[in-house]
Every structure is written in structure tokens, then in C-alpha cells.
C-alpha positions in Angstrom: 39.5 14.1 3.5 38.4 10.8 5.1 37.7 7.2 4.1 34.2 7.2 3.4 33.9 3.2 1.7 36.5 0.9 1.2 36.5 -2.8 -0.6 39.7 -4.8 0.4 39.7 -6.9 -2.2 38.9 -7.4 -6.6 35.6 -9.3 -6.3 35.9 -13.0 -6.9 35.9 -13.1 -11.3 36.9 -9.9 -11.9 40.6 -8.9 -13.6 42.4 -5.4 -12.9 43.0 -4.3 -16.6 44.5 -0.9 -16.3 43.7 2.9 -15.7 40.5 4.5 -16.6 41.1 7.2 -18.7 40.6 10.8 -17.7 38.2 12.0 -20.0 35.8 8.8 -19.1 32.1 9.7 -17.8 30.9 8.5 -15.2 26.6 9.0 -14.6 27.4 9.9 -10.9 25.0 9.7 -8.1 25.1 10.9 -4.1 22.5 9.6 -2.0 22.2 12.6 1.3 21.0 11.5 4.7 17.4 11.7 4.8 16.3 14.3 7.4 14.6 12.4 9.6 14.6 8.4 8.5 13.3 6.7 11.9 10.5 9.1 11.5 9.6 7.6 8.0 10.4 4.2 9.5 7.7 4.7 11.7 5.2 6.5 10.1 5.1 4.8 6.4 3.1 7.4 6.0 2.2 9.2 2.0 1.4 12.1 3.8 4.4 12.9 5.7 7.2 11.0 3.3 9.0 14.5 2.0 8.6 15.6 5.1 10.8 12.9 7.1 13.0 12.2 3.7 13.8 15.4 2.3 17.5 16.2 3.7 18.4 19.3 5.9 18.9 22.6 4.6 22.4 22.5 6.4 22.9 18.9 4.5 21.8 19.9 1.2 23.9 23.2 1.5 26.8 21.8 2.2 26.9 19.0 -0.4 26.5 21.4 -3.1 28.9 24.0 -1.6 31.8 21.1 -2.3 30.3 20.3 -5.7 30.5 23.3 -6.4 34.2 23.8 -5.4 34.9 21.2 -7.8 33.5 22.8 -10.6 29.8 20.9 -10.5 27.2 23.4 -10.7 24.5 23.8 -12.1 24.2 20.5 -13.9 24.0 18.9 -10.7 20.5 18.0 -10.0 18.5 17.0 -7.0 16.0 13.4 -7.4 13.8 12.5 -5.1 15.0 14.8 -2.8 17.5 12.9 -1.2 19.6 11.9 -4.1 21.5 13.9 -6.3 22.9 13.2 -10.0 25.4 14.9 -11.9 28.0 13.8 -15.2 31.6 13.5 -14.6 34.7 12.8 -15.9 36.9 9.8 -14.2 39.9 12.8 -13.9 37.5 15.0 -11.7 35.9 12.2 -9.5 39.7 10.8 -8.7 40.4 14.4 -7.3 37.5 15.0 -5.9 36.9 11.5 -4.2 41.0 11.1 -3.7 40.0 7.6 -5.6 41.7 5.8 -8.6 38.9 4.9 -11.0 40.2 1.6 -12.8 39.2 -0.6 -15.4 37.7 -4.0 -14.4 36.7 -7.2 -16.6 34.6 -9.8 -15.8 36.1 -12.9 -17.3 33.1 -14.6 -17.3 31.7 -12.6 -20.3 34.5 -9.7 -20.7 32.0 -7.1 -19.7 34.2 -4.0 -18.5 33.4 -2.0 -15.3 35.3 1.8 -14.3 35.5 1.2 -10.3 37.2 2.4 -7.4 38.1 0.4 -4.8 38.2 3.2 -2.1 36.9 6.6 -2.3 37.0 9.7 0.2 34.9 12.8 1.0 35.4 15.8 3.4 35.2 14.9 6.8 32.4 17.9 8.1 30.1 15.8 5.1 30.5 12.1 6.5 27.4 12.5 8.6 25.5 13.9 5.1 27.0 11.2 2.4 25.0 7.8 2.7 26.7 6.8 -0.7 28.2 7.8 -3.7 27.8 5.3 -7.0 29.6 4.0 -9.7 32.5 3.7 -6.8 33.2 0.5 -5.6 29.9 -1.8 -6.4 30.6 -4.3 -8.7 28.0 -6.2 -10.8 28.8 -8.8 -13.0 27.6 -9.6 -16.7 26.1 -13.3 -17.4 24.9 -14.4 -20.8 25.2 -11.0 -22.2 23.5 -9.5 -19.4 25.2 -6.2 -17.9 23.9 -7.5 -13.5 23.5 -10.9 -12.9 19.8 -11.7 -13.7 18.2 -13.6 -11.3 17.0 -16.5 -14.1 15.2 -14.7 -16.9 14.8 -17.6 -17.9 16.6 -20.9 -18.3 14.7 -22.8 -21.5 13.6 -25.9 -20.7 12.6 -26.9 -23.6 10.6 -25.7 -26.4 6.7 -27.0 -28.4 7.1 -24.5 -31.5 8.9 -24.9 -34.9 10.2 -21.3 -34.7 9.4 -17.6 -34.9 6.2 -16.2 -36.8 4.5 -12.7 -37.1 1.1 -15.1 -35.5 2.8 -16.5 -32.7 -1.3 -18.0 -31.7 -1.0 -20.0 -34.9 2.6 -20.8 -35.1 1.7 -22.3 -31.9 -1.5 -24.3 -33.2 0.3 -25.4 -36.3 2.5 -27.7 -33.7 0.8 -27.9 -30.5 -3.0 -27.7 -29.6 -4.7 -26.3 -26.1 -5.0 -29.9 -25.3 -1.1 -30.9 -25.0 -1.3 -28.2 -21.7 -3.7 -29.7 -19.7 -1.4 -31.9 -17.5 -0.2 -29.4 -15.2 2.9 -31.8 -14.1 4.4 -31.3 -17.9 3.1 -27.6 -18.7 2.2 -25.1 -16.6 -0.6 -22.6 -17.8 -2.5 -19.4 -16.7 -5.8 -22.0 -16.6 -3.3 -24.3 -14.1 -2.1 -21.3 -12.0 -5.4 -20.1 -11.1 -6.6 -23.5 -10.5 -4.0 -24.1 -8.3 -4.2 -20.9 -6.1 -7.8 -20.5 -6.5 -7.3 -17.2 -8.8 -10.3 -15.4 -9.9 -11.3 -15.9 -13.6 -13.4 -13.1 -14.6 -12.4 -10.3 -16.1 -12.6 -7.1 -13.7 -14.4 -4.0 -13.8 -13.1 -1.6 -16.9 -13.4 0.7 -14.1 -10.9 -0.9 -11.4 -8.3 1.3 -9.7 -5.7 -1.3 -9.4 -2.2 -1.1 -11.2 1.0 -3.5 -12.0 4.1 -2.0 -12.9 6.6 -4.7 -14.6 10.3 -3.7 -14.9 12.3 -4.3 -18.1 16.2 -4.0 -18.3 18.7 -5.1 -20.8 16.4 -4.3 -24.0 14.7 -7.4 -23.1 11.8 -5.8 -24.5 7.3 -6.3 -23.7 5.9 -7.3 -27.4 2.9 -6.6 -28.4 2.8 -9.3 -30.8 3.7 -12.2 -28.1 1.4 -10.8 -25.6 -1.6 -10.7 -28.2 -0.5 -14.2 -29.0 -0.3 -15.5 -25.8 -4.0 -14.1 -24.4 -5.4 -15.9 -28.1 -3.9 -19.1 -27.3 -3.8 -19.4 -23.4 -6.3 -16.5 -22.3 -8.9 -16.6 -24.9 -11.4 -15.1 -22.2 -9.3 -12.0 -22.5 -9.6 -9.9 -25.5 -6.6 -10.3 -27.3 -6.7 -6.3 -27.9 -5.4 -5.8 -23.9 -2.4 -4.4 -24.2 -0.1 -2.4 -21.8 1.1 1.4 -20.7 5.0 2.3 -21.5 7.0 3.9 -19.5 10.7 4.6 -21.1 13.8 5.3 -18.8 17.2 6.2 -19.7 17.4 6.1 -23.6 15.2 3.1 -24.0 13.1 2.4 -26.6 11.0 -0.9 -26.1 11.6 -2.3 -29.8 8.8 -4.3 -31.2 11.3 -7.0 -32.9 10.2 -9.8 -32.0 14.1 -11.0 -31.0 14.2 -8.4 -28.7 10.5 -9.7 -27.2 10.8 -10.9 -23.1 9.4 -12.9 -20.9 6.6 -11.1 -18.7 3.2 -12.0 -20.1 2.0 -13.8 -17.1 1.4 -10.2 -15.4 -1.4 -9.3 -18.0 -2.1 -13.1 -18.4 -3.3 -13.7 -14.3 -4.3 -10.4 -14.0 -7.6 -10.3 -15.8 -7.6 -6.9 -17.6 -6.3 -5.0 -14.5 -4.3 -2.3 -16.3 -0.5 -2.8 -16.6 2.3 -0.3 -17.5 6.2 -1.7 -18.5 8.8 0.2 -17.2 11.4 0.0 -19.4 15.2 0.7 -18.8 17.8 1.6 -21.0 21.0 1.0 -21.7 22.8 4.5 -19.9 23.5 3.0 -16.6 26.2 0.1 -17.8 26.1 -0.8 -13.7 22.9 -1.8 -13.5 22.3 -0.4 -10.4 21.4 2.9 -12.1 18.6 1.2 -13.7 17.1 0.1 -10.6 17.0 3.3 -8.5 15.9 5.0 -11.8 12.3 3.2 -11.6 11.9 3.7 -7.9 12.6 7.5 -8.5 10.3 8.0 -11.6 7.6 6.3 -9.4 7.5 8.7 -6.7 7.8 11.6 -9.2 4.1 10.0 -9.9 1.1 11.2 -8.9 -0.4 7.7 -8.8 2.3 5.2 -9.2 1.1 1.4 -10.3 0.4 -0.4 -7.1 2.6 -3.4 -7.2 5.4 -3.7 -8.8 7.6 -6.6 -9.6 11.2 -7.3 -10.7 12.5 -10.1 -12.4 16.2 -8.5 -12.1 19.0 -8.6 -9.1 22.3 -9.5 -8.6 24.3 -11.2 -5.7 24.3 -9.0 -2.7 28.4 -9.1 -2.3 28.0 -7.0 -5.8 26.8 -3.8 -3.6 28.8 -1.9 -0.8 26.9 -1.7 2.2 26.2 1.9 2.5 24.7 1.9 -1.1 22.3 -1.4 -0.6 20.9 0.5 2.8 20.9 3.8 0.2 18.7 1.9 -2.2 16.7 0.2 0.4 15.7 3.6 1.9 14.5 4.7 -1.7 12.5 1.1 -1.4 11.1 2.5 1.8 9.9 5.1 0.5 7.8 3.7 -2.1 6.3 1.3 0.4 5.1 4.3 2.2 3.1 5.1 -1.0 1.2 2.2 -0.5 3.1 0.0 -3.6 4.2 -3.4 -3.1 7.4 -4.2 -4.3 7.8 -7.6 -5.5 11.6 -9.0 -6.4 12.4 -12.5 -7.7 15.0 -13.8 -5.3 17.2 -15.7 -7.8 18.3 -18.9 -9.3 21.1 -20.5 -8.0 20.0 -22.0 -4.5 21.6 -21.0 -2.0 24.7 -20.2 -4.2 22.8 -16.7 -5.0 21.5 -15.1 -7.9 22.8 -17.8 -10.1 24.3 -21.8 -9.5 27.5 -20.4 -8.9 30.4 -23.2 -8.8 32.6 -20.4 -7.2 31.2 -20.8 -3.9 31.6 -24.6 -3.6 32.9 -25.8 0.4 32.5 -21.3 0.9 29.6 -19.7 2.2 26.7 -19.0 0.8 25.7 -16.1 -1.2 23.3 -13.8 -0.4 20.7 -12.7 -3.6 20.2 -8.3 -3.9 17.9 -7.1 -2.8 16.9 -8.6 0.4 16.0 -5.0 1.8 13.1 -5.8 4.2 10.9 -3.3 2.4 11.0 -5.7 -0.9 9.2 -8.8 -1.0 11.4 -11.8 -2.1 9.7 -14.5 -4.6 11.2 -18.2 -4.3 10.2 -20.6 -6.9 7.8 -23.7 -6.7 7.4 -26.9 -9.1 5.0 -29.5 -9.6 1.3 -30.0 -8.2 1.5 -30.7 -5.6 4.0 -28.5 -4.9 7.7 -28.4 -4.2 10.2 -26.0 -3.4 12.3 -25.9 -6.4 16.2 -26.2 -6.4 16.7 -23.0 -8.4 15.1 -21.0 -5.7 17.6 -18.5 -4.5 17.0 -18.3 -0.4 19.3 -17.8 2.7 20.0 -15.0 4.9 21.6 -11.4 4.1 24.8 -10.3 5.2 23.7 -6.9 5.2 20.5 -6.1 6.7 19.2 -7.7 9.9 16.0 -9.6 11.0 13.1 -7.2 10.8 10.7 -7.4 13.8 7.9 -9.3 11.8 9.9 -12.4 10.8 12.5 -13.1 14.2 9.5 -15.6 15.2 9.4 -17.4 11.6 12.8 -17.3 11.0 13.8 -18.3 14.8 11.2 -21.6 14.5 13.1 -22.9 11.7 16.5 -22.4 12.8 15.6 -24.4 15.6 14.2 -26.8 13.5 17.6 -27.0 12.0 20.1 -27.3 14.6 23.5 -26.3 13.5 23.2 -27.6 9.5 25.6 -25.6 7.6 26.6 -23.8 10.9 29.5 -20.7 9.9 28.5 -20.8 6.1 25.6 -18.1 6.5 24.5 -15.2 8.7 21.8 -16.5 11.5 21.0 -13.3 12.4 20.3 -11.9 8.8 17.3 -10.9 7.1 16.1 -14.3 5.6 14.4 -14.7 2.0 12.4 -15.2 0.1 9.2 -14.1 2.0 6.7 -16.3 -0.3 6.9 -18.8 -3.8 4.8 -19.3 -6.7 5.4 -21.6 -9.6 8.6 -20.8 -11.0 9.2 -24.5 -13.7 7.3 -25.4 -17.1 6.3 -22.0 -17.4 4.6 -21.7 -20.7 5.4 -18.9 -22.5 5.3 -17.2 -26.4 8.3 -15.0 -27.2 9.6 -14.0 -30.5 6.3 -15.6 -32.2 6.7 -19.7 -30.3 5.6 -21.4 -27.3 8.4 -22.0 -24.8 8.6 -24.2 -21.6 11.1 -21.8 -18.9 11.8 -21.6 -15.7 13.3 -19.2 -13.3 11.8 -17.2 -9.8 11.3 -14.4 -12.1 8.6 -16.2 -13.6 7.0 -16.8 -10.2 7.3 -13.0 -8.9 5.1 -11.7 -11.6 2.9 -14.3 -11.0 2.4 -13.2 -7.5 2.2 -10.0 -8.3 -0.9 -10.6 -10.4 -2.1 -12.2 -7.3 -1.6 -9.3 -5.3 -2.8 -7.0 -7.7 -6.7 -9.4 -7.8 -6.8 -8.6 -4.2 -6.2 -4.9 -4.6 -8.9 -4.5 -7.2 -11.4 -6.4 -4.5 -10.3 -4.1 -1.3 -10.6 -1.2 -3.7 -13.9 -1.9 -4.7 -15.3 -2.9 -0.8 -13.9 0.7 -0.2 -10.4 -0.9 1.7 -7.1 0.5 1.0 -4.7 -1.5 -1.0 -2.4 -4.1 0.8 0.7 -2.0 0.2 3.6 -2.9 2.1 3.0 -6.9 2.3 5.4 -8.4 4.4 4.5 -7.9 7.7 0.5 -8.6 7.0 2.8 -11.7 4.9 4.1 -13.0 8.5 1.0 -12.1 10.2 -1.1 -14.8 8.4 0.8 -17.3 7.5 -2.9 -19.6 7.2 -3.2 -17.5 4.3 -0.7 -19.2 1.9 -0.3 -22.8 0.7 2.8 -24.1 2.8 5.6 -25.8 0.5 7.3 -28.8 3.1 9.2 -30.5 0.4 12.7 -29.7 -1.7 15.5 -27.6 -0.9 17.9 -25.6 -2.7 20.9 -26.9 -3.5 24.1 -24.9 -4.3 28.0 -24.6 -3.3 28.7 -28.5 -2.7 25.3 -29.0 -0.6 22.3 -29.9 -0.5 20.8 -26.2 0.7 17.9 -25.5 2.6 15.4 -28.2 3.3 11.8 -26.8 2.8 9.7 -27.9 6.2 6.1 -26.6 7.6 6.4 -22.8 8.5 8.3 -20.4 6.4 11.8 -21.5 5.4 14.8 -20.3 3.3 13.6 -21.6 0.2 10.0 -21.1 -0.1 9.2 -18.3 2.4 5.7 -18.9 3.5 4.2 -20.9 0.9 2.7 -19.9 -2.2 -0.6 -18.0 -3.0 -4.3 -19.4 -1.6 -6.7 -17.2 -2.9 -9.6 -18.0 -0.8 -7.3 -18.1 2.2 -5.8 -14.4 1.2 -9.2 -13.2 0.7 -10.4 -14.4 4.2 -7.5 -13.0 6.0 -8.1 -9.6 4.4 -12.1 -9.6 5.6 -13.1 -10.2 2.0 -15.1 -13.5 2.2 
């Protein structure tokens, strides 16, 4: 056997409390080396993806001839061609993987993790294991949340008198239309697509564009909400649009309304383009699970939704290295069938996913995922706008400078001299790639109108964005945008550039925001007109 991944240390917050037990089951994955990966690199290509993906025969062979010698057969099954899944009990996987699966807490909320620090595999399948999961990745629990949510959303404040089966007239009964027209205090659909230049009408009932909106930790799309939000803030839109469900790993999308969550902007911006909620359940206490779940279900589909966004990550510390660059390849292959991926980048500056105190006079913290096949969504405020300090931006320790942002990213580092020199990676793949409004989000859940605030409010938002310009190159007979950021960095004229605010976090100030993409802001946020122009539309 031979060291396949090591951690040398307890993440920062987390307490060894003792010896998993034997007869504890792990939902075990293996990602296998794709057959040919530079070839999909290349390529991008729908055609050709099982082709370059799909593993050896030699690789595929040989990882189930020592599954099976452990006694995992037949229930072992192959996803996505490179990945394979299988049940296991804690006893098994310490012989198998010469590991010792412990018990770890997060003090923070007392959420409990079974993790290995180290784990090994036979030394003829090093070159065919990318990664093996739950092993040692650790993600962390805030407010009740299993991962730490990139913002989801901090309330700032609230305009109803509580929760009603009517949330339009709840609303009314204490606020009017009226009390949302200054788009410094509230910020509405109407604002957003005044601000961006957004089309208003409603598109063709027979449109070919898609949104796919990701759901974890039963936070949960209601009907109800979403009915009440188009009456009150979209009454253009018939208050019958509703949305598709798509239910992963035990979920159920209740329809209580104090389960309901936060993504109605989607539908809201996205004038009757049709939207389906992928929602996650509960089985993959890691989180991680949840995440490579939807990418795999997606390319099981014939005709997955063509943009997808993620309100959901976690610091990128949380992930071992060979599993991030696991999970970024299944990314990559998505991108190759023509979906953009959309994540928020987080809320804590540049102290990561959330303001994390623990970081204070340490280096930064990188946000997950800042795989260069995702595009990251930094939050904006007021009008004009500003970078805001939540937004989450800095440079990954993991994954290098992709070719189509070493200009952008080297302009601004000479712009900044040696500010904050040795607390982050120069070289690393910097984030977010663009910002939308992320502060005075208006909102109805659980039947009132809310005021919240978070960059996963401003990836959906671009997402809808992204999703108008799909339904105009599908109908001119274009392909859809796809994989955005290099076309992102390409046309930088095409985006409202943010040159004010930073992000502060661990005992600085953060990032400034200045002309040209920065750490905070990425390129700017959406210009309609401008997008459309750069696409050959106008």
C-alpha cells in the first residue's frame, strides 16, 4: 500500500472526539483518471466528452478487481463514467484504505464529521485513483448548515408583520409598491433591470433557454413565496409561472412555508424562461456529496438546463487537493455541454466563505470552488455601484492562473505593488470573475417581504442575465454562451466596471476595487446592451 492523501493537521475548529465505530456507513465515492483529460481540455467538445472522460479499460478493471477483493461487488456502481459509488462500513474502509476513520466536531455548531486524516491505496492503482471521499475533506456547519454557506442570506432587516398563506397581501397590508422605488434603500427586479439594462418582456412560450437553481440543506423553492413575489414585484409575469423539480438524494422540496428559501430572483429576472430546482437532500452529511450529485444527474440528461447557479460553497482549505481538481474535472465536463456554471463566491471578504475572525494577522482564505470552469459571482451595493465588503474574492491556493485571466489579473497586481505581500497566492486562480447586486435584496419567504444580502443573491441574478442572452442567440440561430469566462475576459467593455470598495476581512482592509477586473468585483457587473453588442446581437 502507498500514501495516497495526507492532511497534517485537525482543521482550525474542529475537536478529535473519538473512534468511529465499525459498523458506521460511509456513502463512498472514487473518482478514476479520466482516459484522456488534456484531450477534453482542449476539445470542450459534447461530441467527444465520453470519449476523452470515460477511464481505460485497464483503469476501470483494475479498480474493481481490488473492490472486489475487499468484498465490494456488485453494489459498486459506475457515475458518469469516471466516478464510482458504493456503501461501506467505517471497519472495511480502515482496512481497505489502511486509514483510521475518527469522529470530528465542529465546535462552532457541534456538527459531527467521520474523517480520516490519511488514507492509502495499492501502489499499481496510484496512477488510476484521482480521489477517494468522505476521507480527509472537512466541511464545517454554520448556523445549522451542514458546509459553510456562502451567505444565504444575512437579514438586513425586514417590511412585513410576519408569515401568511398570501405573502402579496401580507406584504400590502404593511408596505405598498411605492416604499421600493428608491433603489439606494430597496432593491427590486424593476431596479435590477433598470440598472443592467435587462429586457422586460416576457419571452417566447416557445424559447429553448433553461436555468437550473441548486437547493441544499432543505432550504426549500415555495410555490407560495414565488407566486407572491411575481404578484407583488413582477406583476407583468403571470403569477401561475412556476418551476420544474428535480429531487436528489432523499429530498423532498416541502411546501411549508418555514422551510421556503431564498431564490426567486431566478424566475423573477428571467421573464418566463423556464426554470427547474434541483433539490438536494440530506444523505450526503459532507456536503460535498450534494454538489457532485447535481453535476452527475446533469450529464445523465439529455438536455440539461443551460445555466446553472449555486448559492452554496465552502472555504477551499475544507477540500483535499486531489478531490477539488476531482470535482473541477466533473465541472469541466459540464462546460463541455455547453452549461454555464454560475457559483456565488462567498461572504466574508477576503476571510472566505464567511467573516471569519480566525484568520485575523493569517492569510487569507480562499472561497470553494474557484475551479476555472465555474464562474465566481462577487457582490455589488448601491447605485451607483460599489463593491461590497461581504464579497468573498482573492486568489486560490489550489488551482493556477488560467490562460484567459494572467493579463487581468497581472494588470492589477501591478496596480497593487506588494499590499498584503505573503498573505495570498499571486500566482493563483483569482475570483470572482464578475458581480451583481448582492445588498437590500428584496425578497418574500415564508409569506413576508425581507431586505437580505449575500453574493448568493447576486449569482442568480446573473444567471438570469445570462440566461436573456441565451434565449436571444437561440432565437438568431447562435449557440448558447456556454462556458463564459473566457468570452468573460475577452470583453471586458461588455460589463459595468465597479472602481470603488473593497473587501475587508482578517484584520485588513481587503482588496481595493479599481478600473479593470479586481479581487472583489471581477469585471464589473452585467450591461445588457453592452453584452448584447459583444455577442453580435445589436
Amino acid at each position: 500500500m502507498s500514501l495516497h492523501d495526507r492532511r497534517d493537521s485537525i482543521p482550525s475548529g474542529y475537536t478529535e472526539i473519538g473512534v468511529a465505530s465499525d459498523d458506521t456507513i460511509l456513502h463512498m465515492r472514487i473518482n478514476i483518471a479520466m482516459g484522456n483529460r488534456t484531450g477534453l481540455e482542449d476539445a470542450l467538445s459534447t461530441a467527444n466528452i465520453q470519449y476523452y472522460a470515460t477511464p481505460t479499460r485497464e483503469a476501470l478493471h483494475s479498480v474493481r478487481k481490488w473492490l472486489s477483493s475487499n468484498n465490494i461487488n456488485s453494489q459498486a456502481t459506475t457515475v458518469s463514467g469516471d466516478w464510482i459509488k458504493f456503501n461501506i462500513t467505517v471497519g472495511a474502509a480502515n482496512t481497505m484504505l489502511n486509514a483510521k476513520y475518527t469522529i470530528f466536531e465542529y465546535t462552532a455548531s457541534g456538527k459531527q464529521s467521520v474523517r480520516t486524516l490519511e488514507y492509502s491505496v495499492p501502489e499499481d492503482l496510484q496512477e488510476h485513483i484521482k480521489a477517494i471521499h468522505p476521507a480527509s475533506s472537512f466541511y464545517h456547519s454554520s448556523g445549522g448548515r451542514v458546509i459553510s454557506i456562502t451567505g444565504h442570506h444575512h437579514s438586513t432587516g425586514s417590511a412585513s408583520n410576519g408569515a401568511s398563506e398570501d405573502a402579496s397581501s401580507s406584504a400590502s397590508s404593511s408596505t405598498s409598491a411605492a416604499q421600493f422605488s428608491d433603489c439606494n434603500a430597496t432593491v427590486t427586479p424593476a431596479c435590477i433591470q433598470k440598472l443592467y439594462g435587462l429586457p422586460t418582456k416576457l419571452v417566447s412560450s416557445k424559447t429553448n433557454s433553461t436555468i437550473g437553481v441548486s437547493g441544499f440543506l432543505k432550504e426549500d423553492a415555495n410555490k407560495a413565496d414565488l407566486t407572491s413575489f411575481l404578484k407583488f414585484f413582477r406583476p407583468d409575469i403571470p403569477s401561475t409561472t412556476t418551476f420544474g423539480t428535480e429531487l436528489l438524494d432523499d429530498a423532498t422540496n416541502s411546501q411549508d412555508l418555514a422551510d421556503a428559501g431564498l431564490e426567486a430572483y431566478t424566475i423573477g429576472l428571467a421573464n418566463g424562461i423556464p426554470t427547474t430546482f434541483l433539490d438536494v437532500g440530506n444523505v450526503n452529511l459532507d456536503g460535498f456529496g450534494g454538489f457532485l450529485d447535481i453535476i452527475n444527474a446533469l450529464l445523465a440528461e439529455r438536455n440539461p438546463p443551460l445555466v446553472l447557479t449555486t448559492s452554496y460553497g465552502g472555504d477551499e482549505s475544507g477540500l483535499s487537493e486531489r478531490l477539488a481538481f476531482a470535482m473541477c474535472d466533473a465541472l469541466m465536463k459540464l462546460t463541455a455541454r455547453g452549461v454555464s456554471i454560475l457559483y456565488s463566491s462567498g461572504d466574508g471578504g477576503v476571510a472566505g466563505s464567511r467573516l471569519n475572525p480566525e484568520c485575523n494577522d493569517k492569510p487569507f482564505l480562499p472561497t470553494w470552488p474557484a475551479c476555472p470552469y465555474v464562474t465566481s459571482v462577487g457582490a455589488t451595493g448601491n447605485i451607483p455601484e460599489k463593491a461590497a465588503d461581504l464579497s468573498a474574492g482573492g486568489f486560490s491556493n489550489q488551482f493556477g492562473q488560467p490562460s484567459w485571466q494572467q493579463k487581468a489579473v497581472a494588470t492589477y497586481l501591478g496596480k497593487i505593488g506588494n499590499l498584503y505581500e505573503g498573505k495570498y497566492n499571486r500566482s493563483g486562480r483569482g475570483y470572482p470573475d464578475v458581480s451583481a447586486q448582492g445588498e437590500k435584496i428584496q425578497i418574500i419567504k415564508s409569506g413576508g417581504v425581507e431586505a437580505v444580502e449575500g453574493t448568493s443573491a447576486s449569482s442568480p441574478i446573473f444567471a438570469a442575465t445570462i440566461a436573456l442572452l441565451n434565449d436571444e442567440l437561440l432565437s438568431a440561430g447562435k449557440p448558447p454562451l456556454g462556458f463564459l469566462n473566457p468570452w468573460i475576459y475577452a470583453n471586458p467593455e461588455a460589463f459595468n466596471d465597479i472602481t470603488s470598495g473593497s473587501n475587508p476581512g482578517c484584520n485588513t482592509e481587503g482588496f481595493p476595487a479599481l478600473p479593470g477586473w479586481d479581487p472583489v468585483t471581477g469585471v464589473g457587473s452585467p450591461n445588457y446592451p453592452a453584452m448584447k453588442k459583444a455577442l453580435g446581437l445589436s
